[in-house]
N, C-alpha and C positions, 0 to 999 in steps of 0.2 A: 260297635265300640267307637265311641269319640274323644280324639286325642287334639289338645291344644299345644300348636307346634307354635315355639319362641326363636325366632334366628335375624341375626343381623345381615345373612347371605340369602339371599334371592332374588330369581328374575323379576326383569324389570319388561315392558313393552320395548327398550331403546336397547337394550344388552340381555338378550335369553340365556345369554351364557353364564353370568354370574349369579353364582348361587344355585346355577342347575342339580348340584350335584343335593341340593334337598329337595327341591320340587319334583322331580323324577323318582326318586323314589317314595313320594305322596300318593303320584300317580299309580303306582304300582301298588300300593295299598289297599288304593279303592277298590282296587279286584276281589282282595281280600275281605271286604265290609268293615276297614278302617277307613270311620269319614277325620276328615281332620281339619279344623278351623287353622289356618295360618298368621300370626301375627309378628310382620316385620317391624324391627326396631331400629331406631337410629338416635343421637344427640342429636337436641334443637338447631345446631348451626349446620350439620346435614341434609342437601333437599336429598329427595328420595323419589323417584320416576316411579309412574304407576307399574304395578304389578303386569306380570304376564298374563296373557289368557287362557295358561293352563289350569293353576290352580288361585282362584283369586284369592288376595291377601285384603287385610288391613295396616294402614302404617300406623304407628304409635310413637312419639317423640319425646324423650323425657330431658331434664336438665341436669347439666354434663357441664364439670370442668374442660376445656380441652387440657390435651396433654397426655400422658400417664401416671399422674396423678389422677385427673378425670375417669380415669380406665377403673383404678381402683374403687373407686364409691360408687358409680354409674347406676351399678345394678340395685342399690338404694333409691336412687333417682328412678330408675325404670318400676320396680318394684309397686312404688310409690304411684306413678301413672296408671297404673295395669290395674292394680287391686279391684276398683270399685265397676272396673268396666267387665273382669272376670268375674266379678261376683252376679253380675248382672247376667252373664256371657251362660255361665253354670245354673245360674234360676231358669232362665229358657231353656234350658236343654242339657241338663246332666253331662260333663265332661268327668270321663275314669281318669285320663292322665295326663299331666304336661311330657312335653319332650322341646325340651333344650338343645340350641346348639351352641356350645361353647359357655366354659363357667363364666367367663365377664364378657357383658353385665348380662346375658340371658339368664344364666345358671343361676346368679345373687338373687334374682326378680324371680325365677319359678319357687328357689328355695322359699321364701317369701309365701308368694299362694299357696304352695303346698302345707305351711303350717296352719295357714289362716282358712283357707277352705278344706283342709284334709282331702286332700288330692295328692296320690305320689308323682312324683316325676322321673324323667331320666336324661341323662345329659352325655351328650357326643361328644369328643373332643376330635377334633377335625386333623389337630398336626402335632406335631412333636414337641410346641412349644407350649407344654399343656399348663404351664401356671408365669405364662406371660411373661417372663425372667429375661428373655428374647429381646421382648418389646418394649418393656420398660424398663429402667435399671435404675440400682442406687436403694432408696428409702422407699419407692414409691414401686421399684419393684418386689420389694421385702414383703408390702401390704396387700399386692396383688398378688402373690402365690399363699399368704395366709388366708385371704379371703379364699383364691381356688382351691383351696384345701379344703375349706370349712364345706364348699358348695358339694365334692367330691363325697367326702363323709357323709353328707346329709342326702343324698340321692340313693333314690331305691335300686339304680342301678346305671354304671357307669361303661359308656359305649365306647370303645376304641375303633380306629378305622384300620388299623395292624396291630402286631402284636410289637412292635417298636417303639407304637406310641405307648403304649402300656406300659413298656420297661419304664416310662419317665414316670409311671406313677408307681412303679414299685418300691412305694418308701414305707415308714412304720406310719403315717400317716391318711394310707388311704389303702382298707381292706382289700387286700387282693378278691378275694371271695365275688369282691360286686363290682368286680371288671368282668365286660364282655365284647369278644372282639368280635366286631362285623364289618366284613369287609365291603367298600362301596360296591356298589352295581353297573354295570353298562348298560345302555340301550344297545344290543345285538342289532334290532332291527333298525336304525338309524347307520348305526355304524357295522356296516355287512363289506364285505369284500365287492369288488367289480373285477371286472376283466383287464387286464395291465395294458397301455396304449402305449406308445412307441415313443411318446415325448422323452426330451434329454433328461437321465435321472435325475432323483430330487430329492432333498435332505430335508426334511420338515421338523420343525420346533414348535410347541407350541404351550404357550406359559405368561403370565404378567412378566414383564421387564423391568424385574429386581434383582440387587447381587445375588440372591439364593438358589434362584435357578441357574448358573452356570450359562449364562448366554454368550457372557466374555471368553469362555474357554470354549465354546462351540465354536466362536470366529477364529481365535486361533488356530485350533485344528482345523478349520476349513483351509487355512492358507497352502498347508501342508494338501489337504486333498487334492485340492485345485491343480496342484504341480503334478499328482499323481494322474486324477481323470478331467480335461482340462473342460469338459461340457458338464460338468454336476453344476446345479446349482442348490442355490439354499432361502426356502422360505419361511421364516420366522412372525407367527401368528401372536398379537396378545401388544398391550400397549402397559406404560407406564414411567416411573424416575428416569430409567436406566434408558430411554429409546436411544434422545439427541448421543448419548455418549456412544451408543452402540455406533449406530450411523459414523460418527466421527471415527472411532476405531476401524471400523470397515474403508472406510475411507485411508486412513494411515496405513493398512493392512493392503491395499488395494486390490480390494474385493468386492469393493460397493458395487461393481458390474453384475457380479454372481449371488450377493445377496437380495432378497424381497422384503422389506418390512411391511406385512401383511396388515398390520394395526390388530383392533380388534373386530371379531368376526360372528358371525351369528352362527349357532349350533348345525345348521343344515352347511356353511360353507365350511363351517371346521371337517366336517364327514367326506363333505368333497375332496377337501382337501388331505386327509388322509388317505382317502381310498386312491387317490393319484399320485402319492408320494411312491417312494423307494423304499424310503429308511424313513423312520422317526428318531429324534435324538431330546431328549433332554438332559444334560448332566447336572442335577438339582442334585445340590448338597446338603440341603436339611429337607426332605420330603417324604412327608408322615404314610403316605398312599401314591396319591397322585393317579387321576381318574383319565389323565390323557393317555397314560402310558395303555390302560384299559383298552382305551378305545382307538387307537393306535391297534392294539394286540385286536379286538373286531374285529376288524377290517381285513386282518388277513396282514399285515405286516412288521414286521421285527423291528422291535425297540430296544434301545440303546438307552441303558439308565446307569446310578452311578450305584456302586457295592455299599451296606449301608445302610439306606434308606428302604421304608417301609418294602419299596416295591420287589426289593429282592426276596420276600417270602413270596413272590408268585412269580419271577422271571428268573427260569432257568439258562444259565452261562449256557450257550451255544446249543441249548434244545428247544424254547421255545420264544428267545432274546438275547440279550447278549449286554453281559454287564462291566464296565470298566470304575478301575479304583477314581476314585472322587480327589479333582483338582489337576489329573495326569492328563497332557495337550497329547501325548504321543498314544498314548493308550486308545484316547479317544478319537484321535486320526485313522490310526491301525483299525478300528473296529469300525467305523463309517468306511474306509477306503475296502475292507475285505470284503463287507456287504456289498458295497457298490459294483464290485469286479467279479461275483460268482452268486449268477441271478439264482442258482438252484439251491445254494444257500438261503438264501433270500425267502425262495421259495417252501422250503419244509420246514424254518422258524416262523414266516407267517401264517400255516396251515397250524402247525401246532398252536401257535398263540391263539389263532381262533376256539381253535377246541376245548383249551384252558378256560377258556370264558365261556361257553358253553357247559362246560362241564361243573361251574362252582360259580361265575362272577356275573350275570345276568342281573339286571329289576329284580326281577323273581325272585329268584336267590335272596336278596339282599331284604325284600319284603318280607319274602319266611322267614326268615328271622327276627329280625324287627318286630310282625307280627308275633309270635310266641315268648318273646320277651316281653312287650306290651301286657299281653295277656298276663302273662308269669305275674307283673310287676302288679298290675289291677286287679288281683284275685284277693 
């Protein structure tokens, strides 16, 4: 079976990490005998660094408003580049199905091929903020959830990564029937537990540095820890807006001694650095999945997320993680400082977390299904 995968997320040879969370489960396909052509997108005024050498890509670059307005018609634009090179893509070599990730502008551009070469497609929606309303506002966000409606409708079948993000499409505008939720996958084998060394405990974060992810409220609560266990420290992995302000917060908090800003880091040092933590914390308040919390949960250690958000359909309060209300600094002091102080704790949440992922959230996992939907959708 040969599936033509459209996403604006993948790695690059300079940052393996973004976008992983499609290439890895590519990888896991292949096992399966889904070959898959990859074709990353971007607007003209985006460069774009070569692909990884897991699964090699193509770039394709169409013409784009900036803005969001831009966001809106894009997948016109993109559409519009793709055709004549898919049509070419499909004469060499038979493609059964597109798969999209995300309705703007992949979703507009596959809807597109799919009419013109009779090819179904299907489309991911990655987070919560499934018809862009988030991102864009005003008239121009009006046009981009009319457009992600239309792409929703028109798809043979609609992939949620929870069932959270699904609740945002449960409207009269987009069949429930052809939503199906799959949950992302880990790499178990990347991310395995090691043996705990003796260094001073360690609070790990790991996330772009945007208000959404709760980074601000992680320093907060650390101030509070600090006074409790006075050798924790906290290392914060992932770059972006929000660094210089964090740093200077840290600094006004005076904590910069105890904080790391790790920047961003490649897939083999995320592992590491998981598997040498204590505690994982992210308090992300709008988070459709979240694949760190996964792999965090790998590795044999208790994550700390916020109630809410997708992740709480797989992390159980106090059996295999440990969830605090969203925005609460004492909440999330109390649940970092508990962990830190009762390593046996510590110990039968990260044992269970592993098993959890073993038992449902692996590649594998993630591939069977995927695979059997493919099929479903191509028959």
């Amino acid at each position: 079976m040969r599936v033509l995968t459209l996403t604006p997320f993948y790695p690059t040879a300079s940052d393996d990490g973004a976008g992983c969370f499609i290439a890895e489960p590519i990888r896991a396909l292949q096992e399966l005998g889904i070959e898959s052509q990859v074709v990353t997108v971007g607007p003209f005024y985006r460069t774009q660094g070569d692909s990884g050498p897991a699964i090699p890509a193509q770039h394709v670059r169409y013409a784009a408003i900036p803005g969001g307005l831009g966001l809106a018609s894009a997948g016109a634009f993109l559409g519009s580049a793709l055709i004549s090179k898919a049509r070419e893509w499909h004469r060499q070599q038979p493609i059964d199905l597109i798969h999209t990730h995300a309705a703007l502008p992949c979703g507009q551009a596959a809807s597109r091929l799919s009419r013109e070469l009779g090819i179904p497609f299907v489309v991911t929606v990655h987070g919560l903020d499934a018809f862009f309303t988030e991102q864009v506002h005003g008239p121009a966000g009006w046009w981009c959830k009319r457009v992600a409606k239309g792409v929703y409708r028109s798809a043979a079948r609609v992939i949620c990564i929870s069932h959270k993000v699904a609740e945002k499409l449960s409207d009269s505008a987009v069949n429930l029937a052809n939503i199906s939720v799959i949950y992302n996958g880990v790499d178990h084998h990347r991310f395995q537990p090691v043996e705990d060394g003796t260094q001073a405990p360690t609070v790990l974060s790991v996330g772009n540095l945007i208000p959404i992810k709760g980074h601000e409220l992680l320093l907060r609560a650390f101030v509070n820890v600090c006074q409790r266990h006075p050798h924790v420290i906290c290392e914060i992995i992932g770059d972006g807006p929000e660094r210089s302000r964090l740093a200077a917060l840290a600094r006004q908090l005076n904590i910069s001694d105890r904080i790391r800003f790790s920047g961003r880091q490649s897939r083999r040092r995320v592992a590491e650095a998981m598997q040498r933590c204590s505690v994982f914390v992210l308090p992300s308040r709008y988070e459709g999945l979240g694949c760190v919390y996964l792999e965090a949960m790998a590795t044999q250690k208790p994550a700390i997320a916020c109630q809410g958000q997708g992740i709480d359909e797989i992390i159980r309060h106090r059996v295999n993680g440990w969830l605090v209300p969203t925005g609460q600094v004492g909440a999330l002091t109390d649940a970092i400082s508990c962990l830190i102080e009762d390593r046996e704790l510590r110990q039968r949440l990260g044992a269970a977390a592993r098993q959890t992922i073993l038992q449902g959230f692996t590649l594998a996992h993630q591939a069977t299904q995927l695979d059997q939907l493919y099929r479903e959708c191509a028959a």
